[in-house]
Backbone bond lengths (Angstrom), bond angles and torsions (degrees), N, CA, C in turn:
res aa  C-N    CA-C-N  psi(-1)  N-CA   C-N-CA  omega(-1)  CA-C   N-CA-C  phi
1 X - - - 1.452 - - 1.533 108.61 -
2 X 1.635 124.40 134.36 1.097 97.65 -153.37 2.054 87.60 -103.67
3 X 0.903 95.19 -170.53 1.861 126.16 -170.11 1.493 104.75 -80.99
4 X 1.516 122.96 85.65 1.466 116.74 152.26 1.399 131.98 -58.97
5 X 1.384 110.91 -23.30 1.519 117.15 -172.81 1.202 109.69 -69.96
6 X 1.341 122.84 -52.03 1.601 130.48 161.93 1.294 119.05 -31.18
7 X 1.331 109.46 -63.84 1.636 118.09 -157.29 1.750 112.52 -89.32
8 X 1.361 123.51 99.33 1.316 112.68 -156.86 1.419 93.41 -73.20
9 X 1.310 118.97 171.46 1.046 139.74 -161.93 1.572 92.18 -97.00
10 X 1.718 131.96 165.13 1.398 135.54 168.82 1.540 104.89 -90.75
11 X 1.574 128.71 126.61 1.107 112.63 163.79 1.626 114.59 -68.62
12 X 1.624 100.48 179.98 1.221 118.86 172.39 1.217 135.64 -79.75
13 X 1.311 139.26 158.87 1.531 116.86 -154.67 1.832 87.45 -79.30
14 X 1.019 107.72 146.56 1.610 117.08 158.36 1.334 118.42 -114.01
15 X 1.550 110.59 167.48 1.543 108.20 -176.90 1.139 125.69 -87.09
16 X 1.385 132.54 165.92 1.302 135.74 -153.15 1.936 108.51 -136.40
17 X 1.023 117.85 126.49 1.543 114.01 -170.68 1.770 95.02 -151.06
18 X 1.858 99.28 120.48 1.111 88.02 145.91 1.568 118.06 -137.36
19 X 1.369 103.45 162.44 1.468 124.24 -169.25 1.543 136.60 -161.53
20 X 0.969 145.72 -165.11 1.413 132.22 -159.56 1.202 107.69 -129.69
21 X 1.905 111.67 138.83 1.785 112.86 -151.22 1.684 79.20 -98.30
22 X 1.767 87.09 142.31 1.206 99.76 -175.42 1.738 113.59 -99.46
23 X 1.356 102.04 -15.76 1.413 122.76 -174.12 1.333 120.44 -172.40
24 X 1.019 110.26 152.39 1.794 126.83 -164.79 1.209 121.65 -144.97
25 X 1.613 115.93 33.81 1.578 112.31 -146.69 1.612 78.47 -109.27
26 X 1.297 150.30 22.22 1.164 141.33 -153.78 1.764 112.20 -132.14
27 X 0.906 134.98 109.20 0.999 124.77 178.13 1.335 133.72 -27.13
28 X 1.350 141.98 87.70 1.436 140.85 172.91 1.969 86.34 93.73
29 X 0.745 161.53 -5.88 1.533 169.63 124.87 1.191 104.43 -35.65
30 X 1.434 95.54 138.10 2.043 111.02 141.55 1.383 89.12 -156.77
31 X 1.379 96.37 170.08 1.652 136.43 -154.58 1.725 105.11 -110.96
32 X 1.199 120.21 83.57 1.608 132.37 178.85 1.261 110.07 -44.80
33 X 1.447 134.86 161.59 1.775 111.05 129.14 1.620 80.94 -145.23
34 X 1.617 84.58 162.60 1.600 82.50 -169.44 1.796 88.44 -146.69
35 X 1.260 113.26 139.46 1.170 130.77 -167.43 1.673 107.97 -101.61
36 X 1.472 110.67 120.53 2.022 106.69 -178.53 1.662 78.50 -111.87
37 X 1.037 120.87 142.97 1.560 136.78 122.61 1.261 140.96 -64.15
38 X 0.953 146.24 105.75 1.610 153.57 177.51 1.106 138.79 -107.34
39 X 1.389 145.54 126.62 1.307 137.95 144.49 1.529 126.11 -50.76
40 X 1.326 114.02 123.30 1.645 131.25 -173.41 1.479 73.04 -54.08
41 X 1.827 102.11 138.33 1.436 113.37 160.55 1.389 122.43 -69.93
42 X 1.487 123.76 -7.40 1.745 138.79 -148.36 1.732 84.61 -125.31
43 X 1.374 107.15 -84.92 1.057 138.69 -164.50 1.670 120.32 -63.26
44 X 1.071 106.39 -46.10 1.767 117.42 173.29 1.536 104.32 74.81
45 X 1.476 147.73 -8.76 0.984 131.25 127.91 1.707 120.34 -26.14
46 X 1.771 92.27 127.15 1.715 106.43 -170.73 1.603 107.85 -84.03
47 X 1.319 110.53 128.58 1.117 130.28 171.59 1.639 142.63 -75.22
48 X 0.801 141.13 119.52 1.499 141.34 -164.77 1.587 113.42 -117.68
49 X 1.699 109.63 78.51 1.314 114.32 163.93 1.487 129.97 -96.16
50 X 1.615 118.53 140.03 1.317 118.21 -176.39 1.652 110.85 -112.77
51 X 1.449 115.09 145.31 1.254 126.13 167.40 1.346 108.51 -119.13
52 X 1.436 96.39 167.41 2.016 102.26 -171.40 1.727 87.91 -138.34
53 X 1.405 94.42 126.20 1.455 102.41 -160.01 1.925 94.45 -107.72
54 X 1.055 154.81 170.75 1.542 153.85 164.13 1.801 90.87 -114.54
55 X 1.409 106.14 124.19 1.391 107.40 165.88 1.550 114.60 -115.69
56 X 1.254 119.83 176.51 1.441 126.31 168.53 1.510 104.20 -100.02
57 X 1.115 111.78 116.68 1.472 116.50 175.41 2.103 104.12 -104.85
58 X 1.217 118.63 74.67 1.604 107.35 -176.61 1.822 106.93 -44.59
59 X 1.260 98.21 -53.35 1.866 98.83 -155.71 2.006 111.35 -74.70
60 X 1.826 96.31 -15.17 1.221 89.42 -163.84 1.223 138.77 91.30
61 X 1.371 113.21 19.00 1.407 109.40 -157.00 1.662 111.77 -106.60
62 X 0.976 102.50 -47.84 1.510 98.02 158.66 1.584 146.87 -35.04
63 X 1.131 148.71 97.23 1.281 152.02 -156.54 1.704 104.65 -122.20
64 X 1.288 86.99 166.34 1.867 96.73 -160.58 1.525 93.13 -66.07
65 X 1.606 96.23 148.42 1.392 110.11 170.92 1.563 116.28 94.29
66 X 1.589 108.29 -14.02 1.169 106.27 -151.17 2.071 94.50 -89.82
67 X 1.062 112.99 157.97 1.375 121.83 -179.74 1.648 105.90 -86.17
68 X 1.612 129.02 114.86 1.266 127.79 -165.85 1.965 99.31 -133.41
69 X 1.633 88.01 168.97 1.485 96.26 -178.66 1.719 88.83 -135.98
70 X 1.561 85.07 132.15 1.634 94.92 -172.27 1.586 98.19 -108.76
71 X 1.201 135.91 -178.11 1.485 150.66 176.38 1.406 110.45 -158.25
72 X 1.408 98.26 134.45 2.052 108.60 -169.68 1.876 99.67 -84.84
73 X 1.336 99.23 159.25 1.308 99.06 -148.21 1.558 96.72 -162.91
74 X 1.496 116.31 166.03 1.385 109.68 -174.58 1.178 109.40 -66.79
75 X 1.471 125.46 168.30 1.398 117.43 161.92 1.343 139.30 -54.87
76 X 0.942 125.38 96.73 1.800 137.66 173.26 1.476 113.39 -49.47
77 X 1.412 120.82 -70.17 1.515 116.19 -179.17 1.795 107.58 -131.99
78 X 1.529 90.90 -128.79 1.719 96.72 174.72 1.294 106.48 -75.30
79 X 1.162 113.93 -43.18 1.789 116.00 -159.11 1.598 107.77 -118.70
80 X 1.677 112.85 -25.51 1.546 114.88 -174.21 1.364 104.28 -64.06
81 X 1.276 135.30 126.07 1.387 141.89 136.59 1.248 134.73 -106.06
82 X 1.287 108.04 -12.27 1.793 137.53 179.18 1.092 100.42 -88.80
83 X 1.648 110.17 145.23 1.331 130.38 126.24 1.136 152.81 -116.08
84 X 1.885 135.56 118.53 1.086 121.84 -168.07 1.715 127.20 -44.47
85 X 1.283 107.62 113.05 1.856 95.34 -172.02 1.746 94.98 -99.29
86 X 0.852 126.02 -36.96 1.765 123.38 171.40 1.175 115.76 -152.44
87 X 1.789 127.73 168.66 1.414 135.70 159.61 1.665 85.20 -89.85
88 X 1.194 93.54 148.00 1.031 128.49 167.98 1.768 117.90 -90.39
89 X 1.613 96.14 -83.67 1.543 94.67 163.79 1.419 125.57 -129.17
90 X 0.971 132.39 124.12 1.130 141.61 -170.84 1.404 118.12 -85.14
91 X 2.183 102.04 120.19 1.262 102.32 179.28 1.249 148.93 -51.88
92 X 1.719 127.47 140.70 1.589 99.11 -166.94 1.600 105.03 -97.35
93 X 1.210 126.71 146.71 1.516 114.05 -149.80 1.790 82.67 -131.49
94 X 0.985 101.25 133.00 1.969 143.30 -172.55 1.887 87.90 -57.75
95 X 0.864 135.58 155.52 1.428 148.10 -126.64 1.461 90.90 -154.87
96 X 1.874 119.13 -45.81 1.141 111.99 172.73 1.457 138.66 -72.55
97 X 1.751 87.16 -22.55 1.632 108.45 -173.86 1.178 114.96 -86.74
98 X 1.353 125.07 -26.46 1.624 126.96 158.02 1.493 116.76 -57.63
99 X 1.563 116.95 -36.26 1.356 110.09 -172.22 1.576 110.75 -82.86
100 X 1.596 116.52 -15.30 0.904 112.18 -178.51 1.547 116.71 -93.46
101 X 0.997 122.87 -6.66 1.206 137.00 167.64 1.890 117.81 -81.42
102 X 1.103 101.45 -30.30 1.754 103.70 179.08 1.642 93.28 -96.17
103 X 1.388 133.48 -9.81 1.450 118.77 146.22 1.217 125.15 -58.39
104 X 1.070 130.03 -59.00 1.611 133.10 155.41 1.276 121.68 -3.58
């Protein structure tokens, strides 16, 4: 009989979304939104819908603005079902606006 414990099993494909963190003020959280495009089913005018996804960010790495790829995942809390799987692109942040802000 052979050994299940050994041999992990393959997960299932899961879903894949990427989109732009809208916020990070949350512990181990950020704030997705992720943009679908569509054709009106009637009309055929293209559509521009947004969702706001809650991800698990463990390391933190993500910061607002930044372009990310999330992956669906068991449930985490009330709203987490995501997980951050990479940044994608990382925001380029103004040199002036940091300095003017740690003047403050």
């Amino acid at each position: 009989m052979p050994d299940t414990a050994k041999t992990e099993a393959p997960r299932g494909h899961r879903k894949e979304r990427v989109g732009k963190v809208l916020a990070n003020k949350m512990a181990k959280t950020i704030v997705v939104q992720v943009e679908r495009r569509f054709p009106h089913p009637k009309y055929k005018k293209v559509i521009t819908s947004y969702a706001k996804f809650y991800a698990h960010d463990e390391k933190g790495d993500a910061k607002v603005g930044d372009v990310v790829l999330i992956q669906e995942t068991r449930p985490l809390s009330k709203l987490k079902r995501w997980r951050l799987k990479e940044v994608v692109e990382h925001t380029k942040e103004d040199p002036s606006h940091t300095a003017a802000a740690a003047a403050n």
